[in-house]
C-alpha positions as CSV (number, residue, x, y, z in Angstrom):
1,X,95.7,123.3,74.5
2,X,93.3,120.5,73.2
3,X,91.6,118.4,75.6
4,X,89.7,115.4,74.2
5,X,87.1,113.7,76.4
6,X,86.4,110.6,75.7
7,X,86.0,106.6,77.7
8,X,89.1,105.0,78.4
9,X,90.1,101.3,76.6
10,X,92.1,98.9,78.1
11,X,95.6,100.7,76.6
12,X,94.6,103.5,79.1
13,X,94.4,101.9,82.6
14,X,98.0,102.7,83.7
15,X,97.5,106.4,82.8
16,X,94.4,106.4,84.3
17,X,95.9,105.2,87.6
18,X,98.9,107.6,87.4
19,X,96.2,110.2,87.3
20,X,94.4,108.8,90.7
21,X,97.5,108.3,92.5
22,X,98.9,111.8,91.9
23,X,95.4,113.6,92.3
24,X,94.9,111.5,95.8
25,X,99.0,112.3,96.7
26,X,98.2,116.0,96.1
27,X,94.5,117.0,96.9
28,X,94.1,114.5,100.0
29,X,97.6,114.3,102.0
30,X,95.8,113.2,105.3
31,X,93.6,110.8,104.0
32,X,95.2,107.5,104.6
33,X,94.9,105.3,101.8
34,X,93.7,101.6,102.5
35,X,95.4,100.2,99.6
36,X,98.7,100.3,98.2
37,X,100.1,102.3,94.6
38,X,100.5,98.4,92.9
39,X,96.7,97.7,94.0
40,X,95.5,100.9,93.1
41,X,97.0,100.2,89.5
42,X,95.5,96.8,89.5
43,X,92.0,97.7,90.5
44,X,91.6,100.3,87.8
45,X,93.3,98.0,85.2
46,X,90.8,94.8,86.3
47,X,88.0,96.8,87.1
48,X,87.7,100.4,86.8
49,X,88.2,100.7,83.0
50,X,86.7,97.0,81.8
51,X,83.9,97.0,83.9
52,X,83.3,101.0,84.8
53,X,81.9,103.8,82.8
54,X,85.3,105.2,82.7
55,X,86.0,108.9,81.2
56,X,89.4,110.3,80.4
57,X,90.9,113.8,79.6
58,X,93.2,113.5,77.4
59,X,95.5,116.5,75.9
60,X,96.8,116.9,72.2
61,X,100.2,116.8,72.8
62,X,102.3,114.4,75.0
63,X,100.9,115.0,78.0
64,X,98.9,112.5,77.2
65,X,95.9,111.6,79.8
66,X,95.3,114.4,82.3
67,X,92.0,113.2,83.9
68,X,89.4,110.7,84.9
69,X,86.0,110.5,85.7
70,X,83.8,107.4,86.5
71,X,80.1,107.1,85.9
72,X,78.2,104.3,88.2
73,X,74.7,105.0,87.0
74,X,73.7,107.5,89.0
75,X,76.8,107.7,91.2
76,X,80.0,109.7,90.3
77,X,82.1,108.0,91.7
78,X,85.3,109.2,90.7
79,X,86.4,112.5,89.4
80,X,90.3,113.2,89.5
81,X,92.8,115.6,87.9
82,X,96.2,115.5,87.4
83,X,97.4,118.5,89.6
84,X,99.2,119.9,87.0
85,X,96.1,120.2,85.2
86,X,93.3,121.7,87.5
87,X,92.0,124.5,87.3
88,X,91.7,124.5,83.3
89,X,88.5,123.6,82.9
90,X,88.8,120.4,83.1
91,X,86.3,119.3,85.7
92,X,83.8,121.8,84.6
93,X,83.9,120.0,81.3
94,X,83.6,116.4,83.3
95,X,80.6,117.3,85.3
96,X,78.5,119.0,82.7
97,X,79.4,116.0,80.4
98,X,78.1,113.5,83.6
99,X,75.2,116.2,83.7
100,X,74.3,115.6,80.1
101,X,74.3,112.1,80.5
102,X,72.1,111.7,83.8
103,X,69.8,114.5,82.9
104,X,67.7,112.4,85.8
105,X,70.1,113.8,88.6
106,X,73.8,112.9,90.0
107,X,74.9,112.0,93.8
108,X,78.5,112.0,94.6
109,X,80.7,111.5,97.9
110,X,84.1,113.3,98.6
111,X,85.7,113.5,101.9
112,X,84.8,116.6,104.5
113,X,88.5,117.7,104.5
114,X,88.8,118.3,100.7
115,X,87.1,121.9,101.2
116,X,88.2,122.8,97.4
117,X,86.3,119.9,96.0
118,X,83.0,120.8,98.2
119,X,83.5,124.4,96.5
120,X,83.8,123.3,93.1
121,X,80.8,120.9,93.1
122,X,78.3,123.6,95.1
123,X,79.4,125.6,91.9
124,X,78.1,123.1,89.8
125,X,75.0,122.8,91.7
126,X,75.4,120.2,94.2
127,X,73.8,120.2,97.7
128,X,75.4,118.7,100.8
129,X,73.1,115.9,102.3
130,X,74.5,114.0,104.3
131,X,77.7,114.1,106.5
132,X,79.2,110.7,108.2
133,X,81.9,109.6,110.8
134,X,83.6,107.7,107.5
135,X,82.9,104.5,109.3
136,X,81.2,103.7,105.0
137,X,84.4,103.8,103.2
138,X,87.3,101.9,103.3
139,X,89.5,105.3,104.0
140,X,87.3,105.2,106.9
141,X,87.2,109.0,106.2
142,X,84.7,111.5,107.3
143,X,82.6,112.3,103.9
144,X,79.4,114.2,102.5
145,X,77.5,113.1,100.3
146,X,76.1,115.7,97.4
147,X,73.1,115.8,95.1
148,X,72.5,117.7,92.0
149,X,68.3,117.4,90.6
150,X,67.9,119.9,87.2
């Protein structure tokens, strides 16, 4: 299978935010989300993909978009796949594309109970600096944050 990545346009937004909402629903059951599926689809439409340096996967066939990454300078702050989709390479493909593109370095944050994701970014490189209480985010979520230098 194909998988094209590429930044999202406006057309993309709702697919985008399928992506998000089934990623969150699958790989973070616990984590209580602070805002609901209609402003979740809102955010990303108004401000995620217009204003964002928004990435998609997107397959050949009708599967259509399958992943999303977002690129806030230095920060990723958003890397999610559809779950039907992990484990394909996918991610692997998104951070050495984010790599490629802040040669300078990367920081990222992701919650202390999503052990896979913690795994799959020390792959990649990434140390654990920091750990909070959550009181930072709006999940109010304990999180790490994680650095990659070349």
């Amino acid at each position: 299978m194909k998988i094209v990545l590429r930044r999202a346009v406006g057309p993309d937004a709702a697919a985008v935010a399928d992506v998000w909402l089934r990623s969150f629903a699958a790989a973070l059951p616990t984590v209580v989300r602070p805002r609901s599926d209609d402003d979740v689809r809102n955010h990303i439409r108004d401000v995620v993909v217009p204003l964002r340096e928004t990435w998609v996967a997107e397959a050949a066939d009708e599967a259509g978009i399958v992943g999303m990454m977002v690129l806030n300078e230095d920060l990723l702050s958003q890397l999610y796949l559809d779950p039907d989709w992990r484990g394909r390479g996918i991610g692997d493909r998104f951070v050495t594309m984010a790599k490629e593109l802040r040669p300078d370095g990367l920081h990222l944050w992701t919650f202390q109970v999503n052990t896979p994701a913690h795994r799959f970014y020390e792959r990649h490189g990434f140390v654990a600096t920091e750990r909070t209480d959550g009181s930072g985010n709006e999940e109010r979520e304990p999180d790490v944050h994680y650095m990659w230098q070349p």
